[in-house]
C-alpha positions as CSV (number, residue, x, y, z in Angstrom):
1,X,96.1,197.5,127.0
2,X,98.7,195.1,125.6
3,X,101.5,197.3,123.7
4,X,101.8,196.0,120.2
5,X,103.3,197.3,116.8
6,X,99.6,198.2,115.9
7,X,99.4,201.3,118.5
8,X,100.6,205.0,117.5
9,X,104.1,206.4,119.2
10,X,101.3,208.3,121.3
11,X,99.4,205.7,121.8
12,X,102.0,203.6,123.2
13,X,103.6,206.9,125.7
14,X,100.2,207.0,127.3
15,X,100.0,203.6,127.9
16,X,103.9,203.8,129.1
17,X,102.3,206.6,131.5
18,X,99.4,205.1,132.8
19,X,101.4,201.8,133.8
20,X,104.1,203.8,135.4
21,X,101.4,205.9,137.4
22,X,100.0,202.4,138.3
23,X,103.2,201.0,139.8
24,X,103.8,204.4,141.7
25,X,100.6,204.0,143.1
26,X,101.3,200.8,144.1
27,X,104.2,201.4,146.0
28,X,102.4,204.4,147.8
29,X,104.9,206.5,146.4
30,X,104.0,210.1,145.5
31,X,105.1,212.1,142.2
32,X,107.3,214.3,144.4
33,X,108.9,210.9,145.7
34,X,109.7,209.0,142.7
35,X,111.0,212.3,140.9
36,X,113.1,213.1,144.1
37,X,114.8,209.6,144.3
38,X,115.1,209.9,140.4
39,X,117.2,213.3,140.4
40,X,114.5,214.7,138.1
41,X,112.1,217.4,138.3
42,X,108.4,216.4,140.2
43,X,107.0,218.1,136.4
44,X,109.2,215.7,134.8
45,X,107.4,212.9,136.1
46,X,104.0,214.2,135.8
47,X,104.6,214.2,131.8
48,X,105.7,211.3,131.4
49,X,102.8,210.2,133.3
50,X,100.7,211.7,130.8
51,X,102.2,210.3,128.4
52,X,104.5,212.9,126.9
53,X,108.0,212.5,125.4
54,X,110.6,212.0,127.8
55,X,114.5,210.9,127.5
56,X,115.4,207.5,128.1
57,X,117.8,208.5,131.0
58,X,114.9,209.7,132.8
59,X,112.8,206.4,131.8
60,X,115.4,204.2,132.7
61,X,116.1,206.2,136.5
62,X,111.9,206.2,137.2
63,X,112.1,202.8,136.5
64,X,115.4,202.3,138.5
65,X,112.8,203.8,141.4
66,X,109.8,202.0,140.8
67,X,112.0,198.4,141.1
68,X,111.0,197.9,137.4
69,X,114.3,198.3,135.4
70,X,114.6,194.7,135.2
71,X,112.1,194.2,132.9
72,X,114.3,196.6,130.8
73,X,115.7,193.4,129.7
74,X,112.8,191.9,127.3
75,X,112.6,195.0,125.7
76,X,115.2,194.6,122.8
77,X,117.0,190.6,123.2
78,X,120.4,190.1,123.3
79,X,121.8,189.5,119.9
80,X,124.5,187.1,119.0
81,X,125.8,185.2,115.9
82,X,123.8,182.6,115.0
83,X,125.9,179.2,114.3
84,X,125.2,178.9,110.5
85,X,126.7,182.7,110.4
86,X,129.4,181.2,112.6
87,X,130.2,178.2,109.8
88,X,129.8,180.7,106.9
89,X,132.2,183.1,108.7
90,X,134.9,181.0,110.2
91,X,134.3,181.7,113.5
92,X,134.7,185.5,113.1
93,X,132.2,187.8,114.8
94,X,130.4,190.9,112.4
95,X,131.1,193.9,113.5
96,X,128.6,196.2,111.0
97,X,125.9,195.5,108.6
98,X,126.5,195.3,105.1
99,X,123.0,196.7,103.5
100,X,121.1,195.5,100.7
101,X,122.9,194.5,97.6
102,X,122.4,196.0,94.4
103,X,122.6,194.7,90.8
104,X,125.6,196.5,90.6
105,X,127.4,195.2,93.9
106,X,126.5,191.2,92.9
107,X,127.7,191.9,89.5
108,X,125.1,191.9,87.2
109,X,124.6,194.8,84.5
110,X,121.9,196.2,84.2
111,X,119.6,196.7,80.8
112,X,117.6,199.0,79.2
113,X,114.9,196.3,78.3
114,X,115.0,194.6,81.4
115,X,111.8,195.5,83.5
116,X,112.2,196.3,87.1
């Protein structure tokens, strides 16, 4: 099953668990192997397999195991500043987020008649 935005958090741990289970598997590697070579407990491994809630230490070190973690990499890309940010910036890098603006913060005063 192809992990999308679509699926439940559940959803998405049991398919996490199934293709982890899969690639053990495939390695001929038993539970008690993987969670040895992981530092974590054999029951450890056997939930995540089932698709329970795990940490992400203990993802990332399964994975570490399994000669997976490099696909870690997709997961979230890289950000960096954009060049038009760049331009607009002069060359200085953002270091937080501002938020949403409000009426009040752009300068604009607000009505009573006005409508939202």
């Amino acid at each position: 099953m192809k992990i999308t935005g679509l699926l439940t958090d559940d959803a998405v741990l049991a398919e996490l668990g199934e293709r982890i289970a899969g690639r053990r598997v495939e390695m001929q590697l038993t539970q008690a192997a993987v969670a040895e070579q992981a530092g974590i407990a054999k029951r450890t491994l056997e939930r995540m397999e089932s698709g329970q809630t795990s940490q992400l230490g203990t993802l990332v070190r399964v994975l570490r195991v399994l000669d997976a973690a490099s696909g870690l990499d997709g997961l979230i890309p890289e950000s960096g500043p954009r060049p038009m940010d760049l331009l607009k910036q002069k060359g200085k890098v953002r270091q937080r987020a501002s938020g949403k603006r409000t009426a009040q913060a752009t300068g604009k005063s607000w009505r009573w008649d006005e409508k939202p």
